[in-house]
TORTORRO-79838 format. One record per residue: z, x, y of N, C-alpha, C in turn. Coordinates in pm, whole numbers, plus 50000, padded with zeros to 5 digits. Example, Ala and Ser with C-alpha at 12.3 -4.5 7.8 and 13.67 -1.06 7.14 Angstrom:
507805131949431507805123049550507805132049670/507085128549775507145136749894507875129050003/
***
This chain:
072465466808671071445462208764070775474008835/071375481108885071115495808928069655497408849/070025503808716069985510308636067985504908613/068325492608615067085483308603065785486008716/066415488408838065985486308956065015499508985/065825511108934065435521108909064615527908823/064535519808692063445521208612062405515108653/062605505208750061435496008752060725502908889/061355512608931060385519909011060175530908988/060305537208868059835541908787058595543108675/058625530908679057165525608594056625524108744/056515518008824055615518908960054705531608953/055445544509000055035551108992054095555108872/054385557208763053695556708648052165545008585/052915534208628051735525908645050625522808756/051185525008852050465523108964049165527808999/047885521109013046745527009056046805540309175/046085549109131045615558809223045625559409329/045545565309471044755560109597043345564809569/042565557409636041095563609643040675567209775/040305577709745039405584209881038735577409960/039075575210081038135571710159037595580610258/036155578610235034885588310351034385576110424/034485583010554034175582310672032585584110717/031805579410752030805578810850030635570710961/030015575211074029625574411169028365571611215/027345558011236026045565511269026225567911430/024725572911483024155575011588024535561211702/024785550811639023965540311727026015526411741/026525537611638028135531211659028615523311567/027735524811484028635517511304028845526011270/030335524911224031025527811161031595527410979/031185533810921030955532010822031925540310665/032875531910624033755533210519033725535310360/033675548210285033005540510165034295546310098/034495542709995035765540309841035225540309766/035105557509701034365553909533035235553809413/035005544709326035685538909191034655536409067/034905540008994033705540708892034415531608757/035635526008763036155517908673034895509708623/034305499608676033495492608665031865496808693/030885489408666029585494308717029435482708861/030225480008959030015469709028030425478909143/029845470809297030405474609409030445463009465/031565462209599031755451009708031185462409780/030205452709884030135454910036030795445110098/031105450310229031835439510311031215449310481/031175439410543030535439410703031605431810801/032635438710885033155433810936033025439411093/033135425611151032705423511277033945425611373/034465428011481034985428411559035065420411665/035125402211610035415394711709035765383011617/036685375311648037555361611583037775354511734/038725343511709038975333611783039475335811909/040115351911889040885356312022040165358112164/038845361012088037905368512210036555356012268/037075342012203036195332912225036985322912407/035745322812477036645319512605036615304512624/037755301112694038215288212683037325278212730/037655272012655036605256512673035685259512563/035445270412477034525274112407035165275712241/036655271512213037195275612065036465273111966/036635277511886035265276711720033895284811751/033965291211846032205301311855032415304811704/033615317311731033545326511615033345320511445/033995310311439034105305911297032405295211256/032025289011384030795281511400029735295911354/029645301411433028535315411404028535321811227/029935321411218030185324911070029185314811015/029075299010996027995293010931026925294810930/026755299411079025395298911109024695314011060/025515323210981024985334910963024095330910837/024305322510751023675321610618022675308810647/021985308410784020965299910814019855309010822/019735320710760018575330910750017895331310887/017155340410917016265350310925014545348310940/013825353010975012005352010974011955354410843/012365364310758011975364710683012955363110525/013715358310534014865351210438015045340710525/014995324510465015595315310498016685309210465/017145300910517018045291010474018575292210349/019805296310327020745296210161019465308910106/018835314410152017995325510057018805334010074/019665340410142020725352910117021565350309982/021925339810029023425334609904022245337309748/020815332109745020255330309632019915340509566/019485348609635019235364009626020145371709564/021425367709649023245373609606022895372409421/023215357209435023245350409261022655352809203/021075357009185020325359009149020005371609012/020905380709105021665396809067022675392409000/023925384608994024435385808970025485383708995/025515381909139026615386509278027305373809314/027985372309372028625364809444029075373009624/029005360009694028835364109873029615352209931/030365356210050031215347010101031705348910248/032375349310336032655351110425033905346910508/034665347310606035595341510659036005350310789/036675342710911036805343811030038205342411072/038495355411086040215350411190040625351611294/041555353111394041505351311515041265366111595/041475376211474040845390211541039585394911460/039015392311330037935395611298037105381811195/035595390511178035045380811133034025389110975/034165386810872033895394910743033135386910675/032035394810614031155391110542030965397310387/030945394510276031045404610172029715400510052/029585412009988029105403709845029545415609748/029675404409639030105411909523028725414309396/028705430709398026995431309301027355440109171/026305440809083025905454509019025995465909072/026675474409090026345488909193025365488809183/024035487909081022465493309088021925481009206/022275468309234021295464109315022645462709475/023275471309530023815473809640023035473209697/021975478809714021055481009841020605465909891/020675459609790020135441209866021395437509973/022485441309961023225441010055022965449810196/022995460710174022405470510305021005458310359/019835456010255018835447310343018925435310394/020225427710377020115412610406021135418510542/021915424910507023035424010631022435425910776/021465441110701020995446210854020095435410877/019575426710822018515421510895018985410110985/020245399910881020745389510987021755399411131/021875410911104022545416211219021595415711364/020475418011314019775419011456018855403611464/018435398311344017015387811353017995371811338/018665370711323019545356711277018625347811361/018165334311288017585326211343018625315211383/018425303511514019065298011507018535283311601/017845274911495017065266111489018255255611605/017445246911681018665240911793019295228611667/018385221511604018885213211477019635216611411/019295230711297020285237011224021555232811324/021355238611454023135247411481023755235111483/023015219111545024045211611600024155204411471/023445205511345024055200811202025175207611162/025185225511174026095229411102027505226211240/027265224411362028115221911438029145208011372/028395198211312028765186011278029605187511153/029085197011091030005206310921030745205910971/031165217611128032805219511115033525212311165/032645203011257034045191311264034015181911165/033625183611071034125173110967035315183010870/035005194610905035775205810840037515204710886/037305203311065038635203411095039285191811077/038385176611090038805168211054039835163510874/038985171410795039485170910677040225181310618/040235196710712041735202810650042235205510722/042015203310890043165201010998044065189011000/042915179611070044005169111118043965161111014/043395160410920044475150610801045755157410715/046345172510786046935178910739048175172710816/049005171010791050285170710863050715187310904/051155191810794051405202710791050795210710839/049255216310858048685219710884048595218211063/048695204511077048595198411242049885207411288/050495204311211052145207911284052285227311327/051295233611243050795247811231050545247211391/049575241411409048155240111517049335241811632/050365229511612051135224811764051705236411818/052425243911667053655254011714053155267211773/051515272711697050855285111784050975280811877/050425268511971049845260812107051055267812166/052375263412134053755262312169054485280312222/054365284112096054255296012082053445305612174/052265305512161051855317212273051515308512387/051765309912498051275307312635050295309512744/050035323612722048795333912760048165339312625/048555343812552047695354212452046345337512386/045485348212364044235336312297044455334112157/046165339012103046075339511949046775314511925/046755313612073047505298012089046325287612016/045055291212033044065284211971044025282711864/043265276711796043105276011626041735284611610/041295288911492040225293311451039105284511426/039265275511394038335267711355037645261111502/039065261111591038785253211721039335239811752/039545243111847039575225611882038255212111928/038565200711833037605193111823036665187511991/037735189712092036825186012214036045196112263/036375208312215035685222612251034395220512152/034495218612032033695220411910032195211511957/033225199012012032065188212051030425198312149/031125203912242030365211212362029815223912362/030145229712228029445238012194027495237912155/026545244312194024875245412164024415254512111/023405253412120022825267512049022785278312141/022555274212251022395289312343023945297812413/025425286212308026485290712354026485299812230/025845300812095026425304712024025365320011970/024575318712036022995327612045023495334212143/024095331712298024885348012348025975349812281/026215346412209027955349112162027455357712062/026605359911978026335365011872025395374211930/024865380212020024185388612087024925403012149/026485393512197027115402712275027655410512108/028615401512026029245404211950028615409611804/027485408011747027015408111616026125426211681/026865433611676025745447011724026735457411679/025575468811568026635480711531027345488311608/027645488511729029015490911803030425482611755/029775473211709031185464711700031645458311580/030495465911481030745465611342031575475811210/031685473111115032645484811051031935477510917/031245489910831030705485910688032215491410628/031995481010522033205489010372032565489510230/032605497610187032145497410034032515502309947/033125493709824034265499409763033405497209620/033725507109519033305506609401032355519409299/031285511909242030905528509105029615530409236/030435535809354028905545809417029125556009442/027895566209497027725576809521027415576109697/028795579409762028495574509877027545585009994/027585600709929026475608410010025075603109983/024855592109859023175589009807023175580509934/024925568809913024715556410004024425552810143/025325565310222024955565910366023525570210397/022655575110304021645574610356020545560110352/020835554910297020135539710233021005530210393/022275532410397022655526410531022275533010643/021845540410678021325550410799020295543910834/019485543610708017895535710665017935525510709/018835514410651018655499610698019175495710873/020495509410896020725501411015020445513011129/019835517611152019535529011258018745526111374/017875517011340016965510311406017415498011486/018685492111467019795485511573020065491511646/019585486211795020335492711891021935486011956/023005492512004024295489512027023765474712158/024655465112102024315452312247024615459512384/023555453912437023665457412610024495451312676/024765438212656025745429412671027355433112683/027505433612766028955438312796030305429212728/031205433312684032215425412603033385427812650/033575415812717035375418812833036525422612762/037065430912762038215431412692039575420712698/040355419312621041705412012609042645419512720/043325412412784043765422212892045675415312898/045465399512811046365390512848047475394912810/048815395212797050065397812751051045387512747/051415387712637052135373712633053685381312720/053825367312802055575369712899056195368812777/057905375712778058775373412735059275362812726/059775356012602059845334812605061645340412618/061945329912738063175328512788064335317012777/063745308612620064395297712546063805293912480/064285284912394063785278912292062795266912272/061735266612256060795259312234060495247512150/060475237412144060955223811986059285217912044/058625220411923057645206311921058155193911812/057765183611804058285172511710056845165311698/056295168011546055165157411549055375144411415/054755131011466054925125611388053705120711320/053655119111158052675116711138052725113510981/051635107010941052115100210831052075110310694/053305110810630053615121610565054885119010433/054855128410351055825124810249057215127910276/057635142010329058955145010359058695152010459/059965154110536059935161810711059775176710622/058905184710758058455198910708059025205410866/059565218410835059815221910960058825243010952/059075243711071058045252511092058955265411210/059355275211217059795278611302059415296911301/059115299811407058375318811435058765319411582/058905332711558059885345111637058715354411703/058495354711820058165370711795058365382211819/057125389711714057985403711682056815413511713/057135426011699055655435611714055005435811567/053555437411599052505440211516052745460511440/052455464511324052145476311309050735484511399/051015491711436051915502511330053555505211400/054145495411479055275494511547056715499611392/057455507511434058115508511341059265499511278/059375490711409060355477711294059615473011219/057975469711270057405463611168057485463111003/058095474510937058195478910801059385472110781/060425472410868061505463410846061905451910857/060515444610924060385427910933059935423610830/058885436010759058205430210627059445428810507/060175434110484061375440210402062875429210452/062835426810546063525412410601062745402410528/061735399810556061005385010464060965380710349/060855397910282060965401910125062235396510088/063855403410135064815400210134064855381510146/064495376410219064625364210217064165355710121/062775359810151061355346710042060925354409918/061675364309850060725370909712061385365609590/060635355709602060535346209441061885340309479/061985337209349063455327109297064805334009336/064855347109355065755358409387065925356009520/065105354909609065475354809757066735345709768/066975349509936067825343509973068165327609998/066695324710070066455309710100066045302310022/065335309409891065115299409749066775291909672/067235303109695068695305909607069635294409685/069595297809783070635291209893070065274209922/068805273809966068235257410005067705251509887/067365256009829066355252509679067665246709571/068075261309530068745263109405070225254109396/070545261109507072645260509522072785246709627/071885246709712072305233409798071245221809757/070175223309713069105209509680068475202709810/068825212409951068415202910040066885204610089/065915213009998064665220110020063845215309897/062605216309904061995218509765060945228109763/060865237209919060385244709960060865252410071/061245266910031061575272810191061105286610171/060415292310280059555301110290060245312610426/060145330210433060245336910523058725345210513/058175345110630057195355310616056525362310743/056285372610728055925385210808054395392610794/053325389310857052515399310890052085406211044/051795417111026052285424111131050525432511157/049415431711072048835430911035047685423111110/047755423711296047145416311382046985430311463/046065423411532045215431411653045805430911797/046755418711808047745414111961049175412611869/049995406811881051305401411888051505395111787/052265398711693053005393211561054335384011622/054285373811474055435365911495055555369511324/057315360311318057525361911165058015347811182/058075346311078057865327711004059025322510904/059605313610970060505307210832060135290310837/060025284910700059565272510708060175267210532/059795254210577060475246910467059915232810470/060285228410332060055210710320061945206910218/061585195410274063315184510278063075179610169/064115184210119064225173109951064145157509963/063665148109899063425132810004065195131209973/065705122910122066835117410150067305129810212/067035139910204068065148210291067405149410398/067795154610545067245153410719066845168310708/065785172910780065245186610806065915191610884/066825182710989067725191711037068995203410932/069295195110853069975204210736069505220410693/068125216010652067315224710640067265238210758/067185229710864066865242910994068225247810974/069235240610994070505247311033070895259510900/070115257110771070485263410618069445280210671/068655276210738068095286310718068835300910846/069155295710979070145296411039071325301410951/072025299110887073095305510825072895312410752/071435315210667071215333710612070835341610703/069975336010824069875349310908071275354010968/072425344010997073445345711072074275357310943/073895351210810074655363910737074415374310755/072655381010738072355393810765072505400310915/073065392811012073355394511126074515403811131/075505391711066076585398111045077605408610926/076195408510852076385419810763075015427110711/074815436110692073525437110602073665437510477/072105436810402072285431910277072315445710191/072535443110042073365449509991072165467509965/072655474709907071155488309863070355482009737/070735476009684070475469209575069325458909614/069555453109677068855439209759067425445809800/068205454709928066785461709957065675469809905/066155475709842065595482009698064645476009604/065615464409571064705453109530063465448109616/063665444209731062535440709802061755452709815/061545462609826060665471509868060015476809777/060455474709647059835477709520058895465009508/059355447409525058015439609517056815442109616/057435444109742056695452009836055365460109764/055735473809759055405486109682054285476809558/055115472409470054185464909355052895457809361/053025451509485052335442609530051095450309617/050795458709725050255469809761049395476109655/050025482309550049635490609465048625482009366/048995471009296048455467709196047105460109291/047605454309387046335448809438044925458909437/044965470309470043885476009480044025484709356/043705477709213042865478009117041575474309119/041715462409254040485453309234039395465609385/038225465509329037465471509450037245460709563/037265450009512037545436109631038865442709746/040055444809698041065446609765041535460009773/040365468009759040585483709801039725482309969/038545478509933037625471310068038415464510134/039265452910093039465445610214040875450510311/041505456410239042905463310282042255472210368/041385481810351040835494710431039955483910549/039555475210533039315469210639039815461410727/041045456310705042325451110765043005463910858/043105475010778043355479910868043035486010971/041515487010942040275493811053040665484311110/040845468111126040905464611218042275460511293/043165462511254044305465511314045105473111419/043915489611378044355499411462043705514411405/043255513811243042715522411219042815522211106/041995528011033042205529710846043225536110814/043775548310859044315557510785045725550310827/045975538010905047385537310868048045532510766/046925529110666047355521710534048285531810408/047605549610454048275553810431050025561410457/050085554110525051535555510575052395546110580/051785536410511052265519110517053695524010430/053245526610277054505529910189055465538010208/055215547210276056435554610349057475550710467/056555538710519057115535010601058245520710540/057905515910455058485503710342059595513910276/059905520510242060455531110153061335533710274/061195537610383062485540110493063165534410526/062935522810499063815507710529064795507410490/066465509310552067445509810498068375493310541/069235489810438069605477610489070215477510672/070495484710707071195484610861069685480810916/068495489110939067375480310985067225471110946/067055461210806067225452310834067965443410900/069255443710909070495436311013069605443911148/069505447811166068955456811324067965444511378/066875443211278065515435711336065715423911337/066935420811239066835407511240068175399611394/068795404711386069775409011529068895403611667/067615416411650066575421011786065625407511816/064945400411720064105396311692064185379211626/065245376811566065355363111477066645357811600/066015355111709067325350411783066465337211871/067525326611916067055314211907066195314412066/066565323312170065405325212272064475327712260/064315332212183062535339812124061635330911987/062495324312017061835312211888061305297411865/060235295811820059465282911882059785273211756/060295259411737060855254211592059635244811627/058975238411495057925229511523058735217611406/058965202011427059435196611351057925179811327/058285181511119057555171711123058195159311018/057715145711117058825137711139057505126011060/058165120910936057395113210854057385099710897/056075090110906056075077510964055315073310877/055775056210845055055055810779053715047110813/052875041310669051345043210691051135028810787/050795025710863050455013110964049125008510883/049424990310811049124985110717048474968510792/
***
């Protein structure tokens, strides 16, 4: 087994994509600007990421950030309505977007030869975005039919919603992204026209562009399109909140009509570039990687009382990380089983750590997983932009060294510090049935 483990990080190395260079620019006016050249392909991603998600939306107001996301592809004076997306296709491209509770990203995927339609559509909805009072309160009506149909007809999903609520107390990460539906209701156009005034301005933007360019030709074509933005005047309050230390244990119980009880339970822990963080990721690995883990093997495999059980860790936030263990109940068995199963592997690595072998193993899917992803110029961009917004680009390069230091005693260490039942919020979901 050794022997295996060792070859197989062996070919890693050998197989493993390159790193690619990343250059840095700066303009005049506070964009910030990333480029990754790769010439595998004749294609480039741009991606435009914003510096505001759900965290920084103020209360009574949840869903600005993810509402504005719609409203970005409602064009412009001079591109209208779905004419960005058509333009995208048109070339060739494909364009998409998405919003989380610390940032908000925009991308398209082109020909490297027609990139520059990206530099002209971005800069223009950056400063000109139209926002018709009809449009907004139609696309307002999209997303609550949005949360209606992959929130709350989610069980699972609902039960997500309860345990953040539960979970943070002060920090703004307790909201949902999408929002909540009585907030969503009271949202207008002129809530979402300053919101995008303060927030949509190259101070508070970060370009990425990954792929076959020539990025001394490129920064000048972006200089071009966005120079003429000036930084918002609009002042942007900072996050100041800190979540208290949780001083017991937290139980939500929702009921709702559903196939088998699902349980839901997170800890929290620090965000990177914190140095347990490498060892919470490598704890999760150890637990949830594939059929090998611990909690597949143990609830799944050897006891039957799961047909799903999950550990997971990102650390990979802008405020306060939690790490995650969750599961679904084989039908006839109680989710209490379940909680208490999962409870007795952390209590093992508590009381012992796991083996060099084990860890090894995890840090190599780790490693695998990292590496092969950024083949794709999609996920050379979006990683370098995860971490711009995390804390900075260049900590991505220190990510693997830091996965690679992980010895099993840190794991028993973090999980000791961190997986303990004061600091942990359990969310339980309790199947009823359908009222006929």
């Amino acid at each position: 087994m050794r022997k295996l483990i060792v070859c197989f990080a062996i070919i890693l190395l050998i197989a493993a994509p390159s790193y690619a260079e990343v250059k840095e620019y700066r303009l005049p006016n506070g964009l910030n600007v990333l480029m990754i050249e790769d010439h595998k392909a004749p294609l480039a991603v741009f991606q435009i990421w914003y510096r505001v998600g759900s965290r920084n939306e103020p209360a009574g107001k949840t869903g600005l950030s993810h509402l504005l996301e719609h409203m970005m592809f409602k064009g412009t004076p001079k591109y209208g309505s779905k004419a960005f997306s058509n333009l995208v296709q048109k070339y060739g491209g494909t364009d998409n977007a998405y919003t989380t509770k610390d940032y908000t990203m925009y991308y398209q995927r082109l020909p490297s030869g027609k990139i520059d339609l990206s530099i002209e559509l971005e800069a223009d909805r950056m400063k000109n975005l139209l926002m018709d009072e009809k449009e907004t309160l139609a696309e307002r009506d999209v997303v609550m039919e949005e949360r209606r149909l992959r929130y709350e007809d989610d069980p699972q999903t609902s039960l997500y919603e309860e345990v953040m609520a539960a979970a943070f107390k002060v920090y703004p990460y307790r909201w949902p992204v999408i929002g909540w539906m009585s907030d969503l209701k009271g949202i207008g156009r002129d809530d979402l026209y300053d919101y995008y005034k303060k927030y949509y301005s190259p101070d508070n933007a970060v370009i990425v562009v990954s792929g076959d360019i020539n990025p001394d030709e490129l920064i000048k074509k972006i200089e071009a399109g966005f120079s003429g933005i000036k930084p918002s005047p609009v002042p942007r309050p900072e996050i100041t909140s800190e979540e208290p230390p949780q001083k017991g244990q937290r139980r939500v119980y929702l009921k709702r009509e559903a196939e088998l009880p699902y349980m839901l339970a997170v800890y929290h822990a620090p965000a990177f570039p914190d140095e347990d963080a490498y060892s919470l990721e490598v704890l999760a690995m150890v637990l949830s990687g594939g059929k090998s883990g611990r909690v597949y093997k143990s609830l799944i495999y050897e006891k039957k009382i799961a047909i799903s059980a999950f550990a997971d860790y990102s650390g990979l936030t802008s405020g306060p990380a939690l790490f995650y263990l969750g599961g679904t109940a084989s039908p006839g068995r109680d989710i209490g089983e379940v909680e208490r199963a999962f409870h007795e592997e952390i209590d093992k690595i508590k009381a012992g750590p796991p083996s060099g072998i084990e860890v090894q193993k995890a840090r190599n899917q780790i490693e695998a997983s990292f590496l092969m992803s950024q083949d794709s110029i999609y996920f050379q961009a979006q990683l370098t932009g995860m971490y711009e917004m995390a804390g900075g680009w260049r900590l991505k390069d220190s990510y693997l060294q830091g996965i690679r230091k992980v010895t099993p005693e840190d794991i028993q260490r973090v999980a000791r510090k961190y997986l303990i039942e004061d600091a942990g919020t359990v969310g339980i979901l309790m199947p009823v049935k359908e009222n006929k």
